[in-house]
KEPAZA-114641 format. One record per residue: residue in one letter; x, y, z of N, C-alpha, C in turn. Coordinates in steps of 0.02 Angstrom, whole numbers, plus 32768, in hexadecimal, padded with zeros to 4 digits. Layout:
% KEPAZA-114641
aXYZXYZXYZ...
This chain:
% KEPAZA-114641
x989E11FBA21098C31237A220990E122CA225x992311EFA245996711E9A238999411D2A1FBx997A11CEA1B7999011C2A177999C11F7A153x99E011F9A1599A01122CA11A99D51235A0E3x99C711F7A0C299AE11EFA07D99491208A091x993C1208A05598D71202A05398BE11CEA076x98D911B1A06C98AF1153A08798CF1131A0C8x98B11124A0FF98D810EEA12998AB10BAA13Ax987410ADA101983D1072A0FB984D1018A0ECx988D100BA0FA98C40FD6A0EE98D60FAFA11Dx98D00F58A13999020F4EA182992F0F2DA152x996C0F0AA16B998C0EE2A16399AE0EC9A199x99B60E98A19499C90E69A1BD99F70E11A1A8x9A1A0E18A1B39A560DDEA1A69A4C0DAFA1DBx9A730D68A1CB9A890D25A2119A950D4FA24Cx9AC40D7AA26A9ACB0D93A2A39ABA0DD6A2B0x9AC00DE1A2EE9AB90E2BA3059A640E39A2FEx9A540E79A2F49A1D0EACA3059A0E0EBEA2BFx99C30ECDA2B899C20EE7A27499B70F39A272x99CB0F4BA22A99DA0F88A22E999A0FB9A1E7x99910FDCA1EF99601000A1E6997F103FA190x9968101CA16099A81030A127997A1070A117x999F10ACA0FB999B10D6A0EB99C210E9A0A4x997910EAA06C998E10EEA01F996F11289FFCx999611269FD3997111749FAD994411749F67x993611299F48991E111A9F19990710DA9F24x98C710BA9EEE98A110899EE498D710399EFAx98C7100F9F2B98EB0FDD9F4298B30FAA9F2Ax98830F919EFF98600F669F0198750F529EB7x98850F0B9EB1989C0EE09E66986D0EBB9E49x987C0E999E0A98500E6C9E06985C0E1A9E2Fx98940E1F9E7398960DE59E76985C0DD89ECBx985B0E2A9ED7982E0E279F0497E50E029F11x97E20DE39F4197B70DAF9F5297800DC49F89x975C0DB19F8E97180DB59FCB97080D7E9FFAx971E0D82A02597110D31A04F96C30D46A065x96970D1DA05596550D12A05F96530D15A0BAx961C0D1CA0C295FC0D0DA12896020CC5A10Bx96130CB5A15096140C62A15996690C2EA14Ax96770C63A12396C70C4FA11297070C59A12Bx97440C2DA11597630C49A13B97B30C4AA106x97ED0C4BA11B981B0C59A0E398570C4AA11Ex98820C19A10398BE0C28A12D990A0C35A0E8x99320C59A0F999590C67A0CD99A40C80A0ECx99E70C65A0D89A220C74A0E89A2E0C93A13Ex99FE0C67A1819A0A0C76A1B799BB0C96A1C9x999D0CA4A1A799710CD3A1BB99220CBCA1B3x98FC0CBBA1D498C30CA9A1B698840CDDA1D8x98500CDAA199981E0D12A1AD97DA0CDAA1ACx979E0D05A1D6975F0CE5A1D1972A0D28A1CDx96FF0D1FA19396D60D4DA182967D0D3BA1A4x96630D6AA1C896280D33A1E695DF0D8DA1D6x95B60D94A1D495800DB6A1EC95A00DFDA20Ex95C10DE5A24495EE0E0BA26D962C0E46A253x96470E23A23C967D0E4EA20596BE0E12A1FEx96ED0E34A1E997260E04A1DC97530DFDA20Ex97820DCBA21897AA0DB9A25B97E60DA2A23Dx982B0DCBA240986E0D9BA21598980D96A256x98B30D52A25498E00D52A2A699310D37A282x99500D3FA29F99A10D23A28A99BD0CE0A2B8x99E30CBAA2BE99EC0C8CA2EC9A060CA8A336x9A160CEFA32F9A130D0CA37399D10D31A3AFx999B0D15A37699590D36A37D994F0D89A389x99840D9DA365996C0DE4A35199570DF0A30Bx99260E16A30F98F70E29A2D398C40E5EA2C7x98960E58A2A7986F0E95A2A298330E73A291x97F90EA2A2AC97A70E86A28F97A20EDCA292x97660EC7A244974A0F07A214970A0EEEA216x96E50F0FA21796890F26A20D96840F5EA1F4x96400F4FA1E096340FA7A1C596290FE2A1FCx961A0FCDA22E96280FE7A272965A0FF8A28Ex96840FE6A29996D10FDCA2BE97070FBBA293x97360FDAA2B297870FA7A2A297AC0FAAA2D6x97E20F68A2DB97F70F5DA324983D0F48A308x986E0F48A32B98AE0F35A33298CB0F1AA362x98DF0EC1A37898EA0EB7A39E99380E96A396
């Protein structure tokens, strides 16, 4: 409800600060897009995520981040 645009189905999140909740108006998925399997994990430019059963978990070195399920989404 709070996205200008159609879509606010997006987090992002950088090395510092809080992550923020992107709001787009067209198709955001490439071919360089990837699937981290349950059981895995990914660290990348400050940031690292872990994908488990549960849903996904991305934290920053300030430990703010977000976890997604098909259930819920959280922003911390």
């Amino acid at each position: 409800d709070d996205c200008e645009n159609e879509w606010g189905d997006r987090f992002e999140i950088g090395q510092t600060g809080t992550p923020q909740l992107v709001c787009h108006g067209d198709t955001l998925i490439s071919e360089e897009s990837r699937t981290l399997a349950y059981g895995k994990s990914l660290s990348f430019d400050g940031v690292s995520c872990a994908s488990s059963a549960k849903g996904l978990e991305c934290t920053n070195g300030e430990g703010h981040g977000f976890f997604l399920s098909k259930a819920r989404q959280r922003l911390f």
